[in-house]
C-alpha positions in Angstrom: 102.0 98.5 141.6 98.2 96.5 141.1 96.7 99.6 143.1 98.4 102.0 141.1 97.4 100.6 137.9 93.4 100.6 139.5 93.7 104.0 140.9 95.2 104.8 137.1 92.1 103.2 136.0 89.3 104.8 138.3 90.7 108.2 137.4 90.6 107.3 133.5 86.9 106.2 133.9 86.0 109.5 135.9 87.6 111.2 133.2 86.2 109.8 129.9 82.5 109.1 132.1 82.0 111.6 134.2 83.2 114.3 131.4 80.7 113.0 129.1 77.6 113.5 131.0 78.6 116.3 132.6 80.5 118.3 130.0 84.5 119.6 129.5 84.7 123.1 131.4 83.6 126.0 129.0 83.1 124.3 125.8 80.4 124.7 123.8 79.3 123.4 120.3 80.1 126.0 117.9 80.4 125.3 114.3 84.0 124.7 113.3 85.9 125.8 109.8 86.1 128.6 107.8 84.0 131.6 109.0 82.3 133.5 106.4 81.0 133.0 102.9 82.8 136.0 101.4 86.6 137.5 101.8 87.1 139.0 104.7 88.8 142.3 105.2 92.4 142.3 106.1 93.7 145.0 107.4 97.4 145.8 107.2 98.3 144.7 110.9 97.0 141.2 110.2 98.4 140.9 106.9 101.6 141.2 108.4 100.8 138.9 111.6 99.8 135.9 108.9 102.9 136.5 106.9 105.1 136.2 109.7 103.3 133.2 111.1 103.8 131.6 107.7 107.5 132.5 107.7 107.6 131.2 110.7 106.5 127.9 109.8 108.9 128.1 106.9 112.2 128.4 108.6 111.1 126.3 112.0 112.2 128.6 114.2 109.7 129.5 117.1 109.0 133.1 117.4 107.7 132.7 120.9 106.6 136.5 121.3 104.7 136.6 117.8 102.8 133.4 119.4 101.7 134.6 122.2 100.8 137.5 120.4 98.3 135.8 117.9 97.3 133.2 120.8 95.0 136.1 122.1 94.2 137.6 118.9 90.3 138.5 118.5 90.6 136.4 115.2 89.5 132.6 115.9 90.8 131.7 112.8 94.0 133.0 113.4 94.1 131.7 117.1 93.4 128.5 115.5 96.7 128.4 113.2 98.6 129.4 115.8 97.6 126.0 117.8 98.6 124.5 115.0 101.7 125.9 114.7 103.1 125.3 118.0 102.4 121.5 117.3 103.8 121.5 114.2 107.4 123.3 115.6 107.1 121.3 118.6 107.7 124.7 120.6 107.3 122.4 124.0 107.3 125.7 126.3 103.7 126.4 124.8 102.1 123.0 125.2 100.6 124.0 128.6 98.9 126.5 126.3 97.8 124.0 124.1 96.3 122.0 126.6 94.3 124.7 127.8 93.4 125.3 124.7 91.6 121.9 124.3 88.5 124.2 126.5 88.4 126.7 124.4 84.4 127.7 123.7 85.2 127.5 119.8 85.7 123.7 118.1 87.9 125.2 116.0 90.4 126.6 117.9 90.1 123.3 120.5 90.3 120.6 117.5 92.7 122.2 116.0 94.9 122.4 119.6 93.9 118.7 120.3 95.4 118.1 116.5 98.9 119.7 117.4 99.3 117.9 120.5 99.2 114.7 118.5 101.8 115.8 116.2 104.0 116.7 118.9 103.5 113.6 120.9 103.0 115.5 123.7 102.7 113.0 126.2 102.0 115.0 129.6 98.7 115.9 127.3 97.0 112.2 127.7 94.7 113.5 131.0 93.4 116.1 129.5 92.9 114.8 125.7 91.2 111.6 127.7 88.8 115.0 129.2 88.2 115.7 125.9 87.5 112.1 123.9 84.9 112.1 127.3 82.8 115.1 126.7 84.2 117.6 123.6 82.1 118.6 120.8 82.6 115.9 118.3 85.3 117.9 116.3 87.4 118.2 118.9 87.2 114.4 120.8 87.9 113.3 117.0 91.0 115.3 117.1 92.1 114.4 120.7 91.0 110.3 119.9 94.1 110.7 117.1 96.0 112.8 118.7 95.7 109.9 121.6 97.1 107.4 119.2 99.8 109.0 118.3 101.0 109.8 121.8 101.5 106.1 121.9 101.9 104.0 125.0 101.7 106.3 127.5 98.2 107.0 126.1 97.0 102.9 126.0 95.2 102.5 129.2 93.3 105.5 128.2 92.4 104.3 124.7 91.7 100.8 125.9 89.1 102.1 128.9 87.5 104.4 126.5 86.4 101.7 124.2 85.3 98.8 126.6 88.5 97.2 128.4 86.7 95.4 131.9 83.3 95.9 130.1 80.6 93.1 129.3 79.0 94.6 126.2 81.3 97.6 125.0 78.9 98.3 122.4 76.6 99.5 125.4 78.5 100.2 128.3 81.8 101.6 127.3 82.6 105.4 127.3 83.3 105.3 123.3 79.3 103.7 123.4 78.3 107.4 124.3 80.0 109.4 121.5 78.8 109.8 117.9 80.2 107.6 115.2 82.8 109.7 114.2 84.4 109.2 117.8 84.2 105.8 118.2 85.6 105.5 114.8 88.5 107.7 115.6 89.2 105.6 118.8 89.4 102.8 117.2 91.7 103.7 114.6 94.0 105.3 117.3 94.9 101.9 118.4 96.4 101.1 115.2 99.2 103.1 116.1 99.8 100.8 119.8 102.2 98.0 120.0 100.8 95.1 120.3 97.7 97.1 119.2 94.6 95.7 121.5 92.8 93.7 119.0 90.1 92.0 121.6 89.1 95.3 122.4 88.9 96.5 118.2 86.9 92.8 117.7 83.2 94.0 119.5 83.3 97.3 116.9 83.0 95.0 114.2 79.2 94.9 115.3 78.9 98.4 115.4 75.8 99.9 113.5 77.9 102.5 111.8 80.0 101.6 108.8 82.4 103.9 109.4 83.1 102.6 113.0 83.4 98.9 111.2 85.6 100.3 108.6 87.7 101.6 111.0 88.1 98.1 112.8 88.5 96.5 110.0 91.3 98.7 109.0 93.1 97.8 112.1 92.9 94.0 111.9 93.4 94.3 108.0 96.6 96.8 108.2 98.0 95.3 110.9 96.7 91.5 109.7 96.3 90.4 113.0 95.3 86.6 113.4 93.7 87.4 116.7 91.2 89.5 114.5 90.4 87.3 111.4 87.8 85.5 112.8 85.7 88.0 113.7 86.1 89.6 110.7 85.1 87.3 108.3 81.8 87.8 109.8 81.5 91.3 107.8 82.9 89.8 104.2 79.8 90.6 102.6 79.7 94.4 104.1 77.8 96.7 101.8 80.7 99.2 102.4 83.6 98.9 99.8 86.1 99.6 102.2 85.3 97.0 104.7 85.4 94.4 102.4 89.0 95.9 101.4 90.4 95.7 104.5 89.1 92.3 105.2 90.3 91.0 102.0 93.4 92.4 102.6 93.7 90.4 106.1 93.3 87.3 104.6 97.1 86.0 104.2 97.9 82.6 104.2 100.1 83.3 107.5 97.4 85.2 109.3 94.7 83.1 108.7 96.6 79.7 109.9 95.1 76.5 109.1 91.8 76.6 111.4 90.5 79.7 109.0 92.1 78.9 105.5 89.3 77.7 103.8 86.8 79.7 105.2 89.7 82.6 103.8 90.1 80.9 100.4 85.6 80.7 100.2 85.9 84.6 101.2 88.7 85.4 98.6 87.3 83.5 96.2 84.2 85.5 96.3 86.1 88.9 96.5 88.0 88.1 93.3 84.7 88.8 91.9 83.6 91.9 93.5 82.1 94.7 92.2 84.8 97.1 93.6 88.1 96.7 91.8 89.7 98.2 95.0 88.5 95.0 96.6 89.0 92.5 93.8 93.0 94.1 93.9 93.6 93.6 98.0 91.8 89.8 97.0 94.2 88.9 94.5 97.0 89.7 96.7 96.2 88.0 99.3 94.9 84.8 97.7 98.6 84.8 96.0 100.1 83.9 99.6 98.3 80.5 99.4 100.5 79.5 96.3 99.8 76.9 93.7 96.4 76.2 95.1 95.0 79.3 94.3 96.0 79.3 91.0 91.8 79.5 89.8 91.6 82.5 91.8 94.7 84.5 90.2 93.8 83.4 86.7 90.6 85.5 87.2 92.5 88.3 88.5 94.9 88.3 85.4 92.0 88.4 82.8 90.4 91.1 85.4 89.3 94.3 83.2 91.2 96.5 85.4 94.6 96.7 84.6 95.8 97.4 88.3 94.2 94.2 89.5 96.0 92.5 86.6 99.3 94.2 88.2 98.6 92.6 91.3 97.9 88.6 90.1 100.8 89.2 88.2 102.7 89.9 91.0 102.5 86.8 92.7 102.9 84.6 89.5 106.6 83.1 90.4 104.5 81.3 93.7 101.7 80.1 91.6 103.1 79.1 88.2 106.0 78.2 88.9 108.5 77.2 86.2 105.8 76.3 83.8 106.6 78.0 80.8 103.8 76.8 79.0 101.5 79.1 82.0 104.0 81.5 81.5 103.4 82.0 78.1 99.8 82.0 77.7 99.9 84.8 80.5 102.2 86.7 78.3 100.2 86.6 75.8 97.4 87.4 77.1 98.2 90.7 78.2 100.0 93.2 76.2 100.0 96.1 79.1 103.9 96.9 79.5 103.5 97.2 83.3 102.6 93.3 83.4 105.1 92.5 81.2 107.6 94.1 82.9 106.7 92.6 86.6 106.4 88.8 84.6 110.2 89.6 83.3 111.2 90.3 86.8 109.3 86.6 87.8 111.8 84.7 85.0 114.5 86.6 85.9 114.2 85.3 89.2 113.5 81.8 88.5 116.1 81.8 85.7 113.6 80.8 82.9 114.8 81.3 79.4 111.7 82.8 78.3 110.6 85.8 76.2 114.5 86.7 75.5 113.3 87.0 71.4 111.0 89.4 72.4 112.9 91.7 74.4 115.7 92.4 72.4 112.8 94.3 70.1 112.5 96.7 72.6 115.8 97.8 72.6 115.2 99.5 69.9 111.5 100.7 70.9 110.8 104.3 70.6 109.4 104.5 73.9 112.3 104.6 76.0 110.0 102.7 78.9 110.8 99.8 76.7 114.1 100.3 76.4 114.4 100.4 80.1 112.4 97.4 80.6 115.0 95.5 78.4 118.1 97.0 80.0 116.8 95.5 82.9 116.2 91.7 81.8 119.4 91.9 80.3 121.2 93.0 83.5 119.7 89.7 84.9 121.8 88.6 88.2 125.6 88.8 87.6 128.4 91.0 87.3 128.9 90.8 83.5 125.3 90.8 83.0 125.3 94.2 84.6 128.2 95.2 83.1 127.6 94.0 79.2 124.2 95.7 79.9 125.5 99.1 80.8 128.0 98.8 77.7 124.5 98.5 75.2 122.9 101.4 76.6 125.4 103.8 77.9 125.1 105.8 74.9 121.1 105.8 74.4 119.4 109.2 73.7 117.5 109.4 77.0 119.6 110.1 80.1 117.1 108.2 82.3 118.3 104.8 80.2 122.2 106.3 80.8 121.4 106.9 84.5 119.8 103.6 84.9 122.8 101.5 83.3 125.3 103.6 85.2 123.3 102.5 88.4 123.7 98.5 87.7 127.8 99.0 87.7 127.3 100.2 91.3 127.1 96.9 92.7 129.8 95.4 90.3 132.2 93.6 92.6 134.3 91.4 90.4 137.6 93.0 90.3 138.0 91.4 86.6 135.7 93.4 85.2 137.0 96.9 86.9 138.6 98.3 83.7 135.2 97.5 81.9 133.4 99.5 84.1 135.9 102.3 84.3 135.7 103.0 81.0 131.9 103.5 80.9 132.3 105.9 83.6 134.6 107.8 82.3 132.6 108.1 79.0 129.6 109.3 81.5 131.9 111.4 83.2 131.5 114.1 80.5 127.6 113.3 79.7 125.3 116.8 79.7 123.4 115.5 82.4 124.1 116.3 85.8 122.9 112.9 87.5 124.7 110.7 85.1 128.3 113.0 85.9 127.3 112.7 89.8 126.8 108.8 88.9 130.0 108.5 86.8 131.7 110.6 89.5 131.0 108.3 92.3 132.0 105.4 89.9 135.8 106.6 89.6 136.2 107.0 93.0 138.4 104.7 95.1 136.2 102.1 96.5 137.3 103.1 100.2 136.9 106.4 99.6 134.4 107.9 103.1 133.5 110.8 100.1 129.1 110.6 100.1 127.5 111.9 97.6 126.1 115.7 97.9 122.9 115.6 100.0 120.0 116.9 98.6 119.0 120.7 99.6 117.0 120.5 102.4 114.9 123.6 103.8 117.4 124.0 106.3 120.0 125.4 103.8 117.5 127.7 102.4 117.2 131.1 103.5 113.5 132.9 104.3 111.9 134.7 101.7 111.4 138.5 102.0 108.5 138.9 104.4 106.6 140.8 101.3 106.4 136.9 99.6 104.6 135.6 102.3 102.4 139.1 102.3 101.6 137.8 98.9 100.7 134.0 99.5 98.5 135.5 102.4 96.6 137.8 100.1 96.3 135.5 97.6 94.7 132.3 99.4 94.6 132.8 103.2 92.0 135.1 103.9 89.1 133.5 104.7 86.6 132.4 101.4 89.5 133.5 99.0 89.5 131.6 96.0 91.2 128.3 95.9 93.3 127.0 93.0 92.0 124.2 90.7 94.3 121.9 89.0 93.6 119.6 86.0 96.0 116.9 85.3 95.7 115.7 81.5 96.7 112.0 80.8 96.7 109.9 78.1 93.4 108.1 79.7 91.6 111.4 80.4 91.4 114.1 83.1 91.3 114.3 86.9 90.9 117.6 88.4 92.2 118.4 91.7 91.0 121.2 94.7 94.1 122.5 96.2 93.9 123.7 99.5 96.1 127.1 99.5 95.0 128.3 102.9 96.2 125.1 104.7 99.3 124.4 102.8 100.2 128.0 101.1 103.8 127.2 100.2 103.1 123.3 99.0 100.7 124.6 97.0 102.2 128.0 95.6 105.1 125.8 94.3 102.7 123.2 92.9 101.3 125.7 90.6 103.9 127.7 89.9 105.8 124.3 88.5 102.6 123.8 86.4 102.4 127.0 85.4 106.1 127.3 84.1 105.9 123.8 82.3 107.6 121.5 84.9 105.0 119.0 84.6 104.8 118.3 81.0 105.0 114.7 79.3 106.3 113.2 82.5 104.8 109.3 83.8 103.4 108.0 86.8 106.8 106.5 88.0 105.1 104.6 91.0 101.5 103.3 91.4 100.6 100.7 94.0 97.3 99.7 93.4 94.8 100.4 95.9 97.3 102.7 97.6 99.2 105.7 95.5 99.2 107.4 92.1 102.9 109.1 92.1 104.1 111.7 89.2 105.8 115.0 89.4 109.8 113.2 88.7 110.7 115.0 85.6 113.4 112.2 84.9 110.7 109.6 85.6 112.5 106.8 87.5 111.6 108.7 91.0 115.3 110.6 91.4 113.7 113.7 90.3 113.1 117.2 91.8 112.8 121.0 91.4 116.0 121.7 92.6 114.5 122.5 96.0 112.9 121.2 99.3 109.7 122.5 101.0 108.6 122.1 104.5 105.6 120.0 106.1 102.4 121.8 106.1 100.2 119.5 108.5 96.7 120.3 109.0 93.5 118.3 109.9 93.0 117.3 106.2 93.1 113.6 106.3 94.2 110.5 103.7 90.6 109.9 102.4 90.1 108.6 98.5 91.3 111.0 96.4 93.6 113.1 98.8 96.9 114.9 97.1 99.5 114.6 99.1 103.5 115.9 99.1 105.5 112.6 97.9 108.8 112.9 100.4 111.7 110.9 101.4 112.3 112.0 105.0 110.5 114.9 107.4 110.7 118.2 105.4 112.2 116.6 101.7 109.1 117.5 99.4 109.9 118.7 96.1 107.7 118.7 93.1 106.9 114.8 93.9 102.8 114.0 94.7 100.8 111.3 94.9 96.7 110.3 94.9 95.5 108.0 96.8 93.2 105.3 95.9 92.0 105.0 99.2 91.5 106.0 102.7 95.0 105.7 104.2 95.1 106.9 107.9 98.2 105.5 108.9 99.8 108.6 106.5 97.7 111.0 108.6 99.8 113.8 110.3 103.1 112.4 108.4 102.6 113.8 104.9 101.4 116.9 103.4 97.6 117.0 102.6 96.8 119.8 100.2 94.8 118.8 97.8 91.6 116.5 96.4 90.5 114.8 93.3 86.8 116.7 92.3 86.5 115.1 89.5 87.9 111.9 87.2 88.0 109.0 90.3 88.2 106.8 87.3 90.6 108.0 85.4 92.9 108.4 88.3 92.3 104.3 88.9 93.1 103.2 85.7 96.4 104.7 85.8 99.2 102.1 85.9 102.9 102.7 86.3 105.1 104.2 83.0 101.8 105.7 82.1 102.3 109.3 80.9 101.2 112.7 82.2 100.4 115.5 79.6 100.7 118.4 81.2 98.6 120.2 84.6 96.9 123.1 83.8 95.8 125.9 86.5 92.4 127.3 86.3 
């Protein structure tokens, strides 16, 4: 067993060594991405191949002879979709074509290969992607690093030798010493994906000259808050780069840290509450909340911070630091107006059964904004079964069907049989309401509480029929020939503008529904229903509480498009379940990479999009 595991070894080193000074097969440096500057000529024959392909990708079955066909096409480009393709439909009979593929003399077409056998998980791929992270082009040993991490396991020993396992100064000596930054960073983001991820072998990269190879180890240790890593990385608090001192702020737990490091942590926090990134200030005051009452200094600073979504975050751990003293309570509440803070301090006193800002509640069920109104239907649901139920019986009959909806849903979880006649009454009332969710609601109510009856699932893409072959004719002449015109979005909020790049060639049918929604009004006068700060910005729920949709489901469109700041990506609830839900993100998130839709970026209004807080409202999106 020992000699297999060296001889594993050897052949790993000869692989990611002896590749890199000596070149994979064939492949040669040229440029990857789009080819021309102008729209190329399509002729009718390959109009026809791309509308098929995309139909193809629509319905996820594998038309085996169309990719072959297109897999020797004279069109790079095309070649290059196919790869992706085969990944994407997991069509296992043309993964040794994809790992030949990983030689091709174009980057594209090889990156894009290496790419799909990541999202396959294609694990009989490791050798040959470990060729690859040896030697590639830089597009393509960035692909196959990632596509290395999310083969898993079977892929360790490669990831581990490639960045210094057995060597004295990794930074030097190791295979991953030899490639460009963008490599090394890629490899050592890969191991976040490994369980236990190898955190002595992230530590050394935390000395790396590049900040995007230290941002990438700090990531690890910071996503995964690794105790094994902390030490080490307090030793880049004072980064220049925003996002390293993100992810080490966010590392900085009370548990992770342990005793040995806590006040080193606290003098690192402390500082951090005070940076000049909000991004970092937010991950600060989260994780200076988990050393409770002590750090009460340090969370007062985050709740008079000028950015509300910092404030969201102090106030998210005040039940830990305050307490039950109402007299801390209050001033906070006073302090700060912002009804997304108010509404996470209810939830605090709610908790801890404080009899606090009752007097001030009951004005808002009367508000005009129904965002009030829900917020008081929810403090007076509080904990118990008549709570729930004398709640449900206030607003049952309000104006807005979210409110309905959201008082039908606290009767679900009604289990005193006393109160069963209360809370069949409402439902019968609801059973007759105009809107569809608060019948379905009602419906499920009335039914006998063994009943095995589910509710309807939502249409998925598999209950959908292809479109005629000419609609997909259409989405390819209208975005996938190369240097077509892309569509530009402009979402209008109350605190300004933000104006997206959509990306119509990689993600034609995510993006054709996008605008068509905007364009027939869907996205009017609807809020941000869920913002995490210093993750997600989340609209596109027409009801508002995150149960909404179009009526319909669209498919995964993966490409090589990654979770950087300002990303738009399909919001879903499970493999193939986007609708008209989509979020922003505040910043780089490559744990989401190759598991959500990218197709889209913010070009403009990175501040607007942070100030954005939950319940704010959405105006309308425009297409340009």
């Amino acid at each position: 067993m020992v000699a297999d595991r060296a001889l594993r070894r050897r052949l790993i080193v000869i692989a990611l060594v002896g590749v890199s000074q000596a070149g994979v097969g064939c492949v040669t440096a040229k440029a990857s991405g789009p080819r021309g500057t102008g729209v190329a000529p399509m002729s009718a024959r390959d109009l026809r191949h791309d509308a098929r392909l995309l139909a193809m990708l629509d319905v996820r079955r594998a038309d085996t002879l169309l990719v072959d066909t297109l897999l020797v096409d004279a069109d790079p480009d095309r070649r290059a979709r196919t790869a992706l393709a085969i990944g994407q439909l997991r069509i296992r009979s043309r993964f040794p074509q994809l790992r030949r593929l990983l030689t091709d003399g174009d980057t594209l077409i090889a990156a894009n290969a290496a790419y799909a056998l990541g999202v396959a998980k294609d694990t009989q791929a490791v050798a040959v992607l470990a060729r690859a992270v040896g030697g590639a082009p830089d597009p393509v040993a960035r692909e196959a690093a990632w596509a290395l991490g999310e083969i898993g396991e079977p892929a360790r020993m490669v990831l581990s030798v490639a960045l210094g396992d057995g060597v004295t100064a990794p930074l030097r000596g190791s295979a991953a010493a030899s490639r460009s930054a963008s490599v090394r960073a890629a490899l050592v983001l890969a191991t976040v994906k490994l369980r236990p991820a190898p955190i002595a072998l992230v530590v050394p990269w935390l000395a790396d000259s590049s900040a995007t190879v230290v941002r990438a180890a700090t990531y690890v240790i910071g996503r995964l808050r690794a105790p094994a890593g902390v030490r080490a990385m307090l030793t880049v608090r004072a980064h220049a780069d925003e996002e390293v001192r993100q992810n080490v702020a966010r590392a900085l737990t009370r548990t992770t840290v342990g005793d040995s490091l806590a006040a080193l942590a606290r003098e690192a926090l402390n500082a951090f509450v005070r940076d000049p990134d909000w991004r970092v200030r937010a991950n600060a005051a989260g994780s200076v909340s988990t050393f409770g009452a002590s750090a009460l200094d340090a969370v007062q600073i985050g709740l008079a911070d000028s950015v509300a979504n910092v404030r969201i975050v102090a106030t998210d751990s005040l039940s830990v630091v305050f307490g039950r003293d109402s007299v801390r309570w209050r001033r906070a509440w006073e302090r700060d107006t912002l009804l997304a803070v108010r509404r996470l301090m209810l939830g605090h006193v709610r908790r801890l059964a404080l009899p606090l800002f009752d007097a001030e509640v009951l004005t808002w069920e009367r508000h005009a904004d129904w965002r009030y109104r829900i917020a008081a239907l929810e403090h007076r649901a509080r904990a118990t079964d008549v709570d729930r139920v004398i709640a449900a019986e206030a607003f049952i009959a309000d104006t807005d069907p979210r409110i309905r909806t959201a008082a039908l849903q606290r009767l679900a979880n009604v289990a005193n049989d006393s109160l069963s006649a209360r809370v069949r009454r409402l439902a019968v009332r609801a059973s007759t309401d105009r809107d569809s969710l608060v019948r379905s609601l009602a419906t499920r109510l009335l039914a006998p509480r063994d009943s095995t009856a589910r509710p309807p699932r939502r249409a998925t893409p598999d209950s959908l029929v292809a479109r005629p072959l000419v609609e997909y004719e259409r989405l390819v002449r209208l975005w996938g020939a190369v240097g077509s015109r892309q569509p530009v979005a402009v979402i209008e909020t109350d605190d300004g503008v933000v104006t997206l790049q959509l990306y119509g060639r990689e993600a034609p049918l995510v993006v054709e529904a996008f605008v068509r929604l905007a364009n027939e009004g869907f996205y009017r006068n609807t809020v941000f229903h869920r913002v995490v700060p210093n993750f997600v910005v989340q609209d596109g729920d027409p009801r508002g509480d995150g149960t909404g949709g179009p009526g319909f489901s669209l498919r995964e469109s993966f490409s090589r498009r990654r979770h950087e700041r300002g990303c738009v990506g399909l919001a879903t609830s499970g493999p193939d379940t986007g609708g008209s839900q989509y979020y922003l993100c505040h910043s780089s998130q490559p744990h989401l990479d190759g598991a959500y839709t990218v197709f889209g970026t913010v070009l403009s209004g990175f501040d607007v999009m942070d100030r954005i807080v939950q319940g704010d409202r959405m105006v309308r999106i425009r297409i340009l």
